[in-house]
RODO-2510 file (C-alpha; in nm, 4 decimals, decimal comma):
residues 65
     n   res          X          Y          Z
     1     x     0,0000     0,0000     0,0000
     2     x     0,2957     0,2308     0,0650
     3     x     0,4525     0,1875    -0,2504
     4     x     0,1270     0,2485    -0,4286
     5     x     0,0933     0,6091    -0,2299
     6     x     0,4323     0,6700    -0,2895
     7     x     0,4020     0,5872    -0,6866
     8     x     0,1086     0,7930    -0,7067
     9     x     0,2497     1,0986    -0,5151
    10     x     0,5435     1,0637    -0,7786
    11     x     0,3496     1,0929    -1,0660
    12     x     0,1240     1,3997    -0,9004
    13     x     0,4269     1,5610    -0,8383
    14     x     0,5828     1,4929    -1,2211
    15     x     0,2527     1,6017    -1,3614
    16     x     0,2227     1,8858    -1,1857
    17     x     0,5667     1,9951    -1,2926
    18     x     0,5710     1,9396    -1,6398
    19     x     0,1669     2,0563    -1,6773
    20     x     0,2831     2,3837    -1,8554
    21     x     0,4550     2,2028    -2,1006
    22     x     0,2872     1,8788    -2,1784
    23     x    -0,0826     1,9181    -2,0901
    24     x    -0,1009     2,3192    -2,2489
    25     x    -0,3522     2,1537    -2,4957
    26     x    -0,5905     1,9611    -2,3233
    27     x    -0,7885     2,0331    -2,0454
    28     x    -0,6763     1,8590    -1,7789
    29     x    -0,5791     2,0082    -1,4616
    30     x    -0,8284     2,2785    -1,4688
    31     x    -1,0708     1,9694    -1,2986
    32     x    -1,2268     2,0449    -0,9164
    33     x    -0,9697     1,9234    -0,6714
    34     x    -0,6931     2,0275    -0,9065
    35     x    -0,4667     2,2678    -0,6784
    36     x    -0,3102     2,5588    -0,8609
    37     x    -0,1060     2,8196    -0,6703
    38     x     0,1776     3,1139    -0,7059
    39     x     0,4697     3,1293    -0,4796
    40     x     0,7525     3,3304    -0,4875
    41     x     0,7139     3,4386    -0,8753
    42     x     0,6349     3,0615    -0,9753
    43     x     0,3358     2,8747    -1,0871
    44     x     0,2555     2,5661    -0,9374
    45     x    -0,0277     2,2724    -1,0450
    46     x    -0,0920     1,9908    -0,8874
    47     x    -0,3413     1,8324    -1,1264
    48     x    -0,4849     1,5669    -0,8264
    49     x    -0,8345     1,5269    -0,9591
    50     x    -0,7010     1,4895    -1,3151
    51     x    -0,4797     1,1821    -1,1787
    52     x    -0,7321     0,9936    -1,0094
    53     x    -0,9340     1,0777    -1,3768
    54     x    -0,7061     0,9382    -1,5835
    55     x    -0,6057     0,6572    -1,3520
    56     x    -0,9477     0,5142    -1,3371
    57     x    -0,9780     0,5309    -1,7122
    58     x    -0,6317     0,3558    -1,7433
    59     x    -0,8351     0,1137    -1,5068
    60     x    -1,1259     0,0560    -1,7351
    61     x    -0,9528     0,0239    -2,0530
    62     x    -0,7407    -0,2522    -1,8907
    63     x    -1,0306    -0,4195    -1,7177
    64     x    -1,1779    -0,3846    -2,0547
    65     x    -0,9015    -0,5952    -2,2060
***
């Protein structure tokens, strides 16, 4: 269970870092629950509603399989 939190906190973290960058043209990260902040001159997203999103589609599709 630990590794799973820590996985997922990883991958919150990378997302919210490279958001600018990679997710510009979609939508995600602009969801409910997705924190967004300014501190010290710098943007910050941490895109946790569009992770659990896209984790439980990554879900379906496999169940799916």
């Amino acid at each position: 269970m630990l590794k799973w939190f820590v996985v997922i906190l990883l991958v919150v973290l990378l997302s919210g870092f490279l958001r600018p960058r990679a997710l510009g043209g979609f939508r995600l990260g602009r969801l409910p629950g997705d924190l967004s902040f300014r501190f010290r001159g710098r943007d910050y997203h941490f895109p946790f509603a569009s992770t659990v999103l896209l984790s439980l589609l990554a879900w379906l599709l496999l169940r799916a399989l």
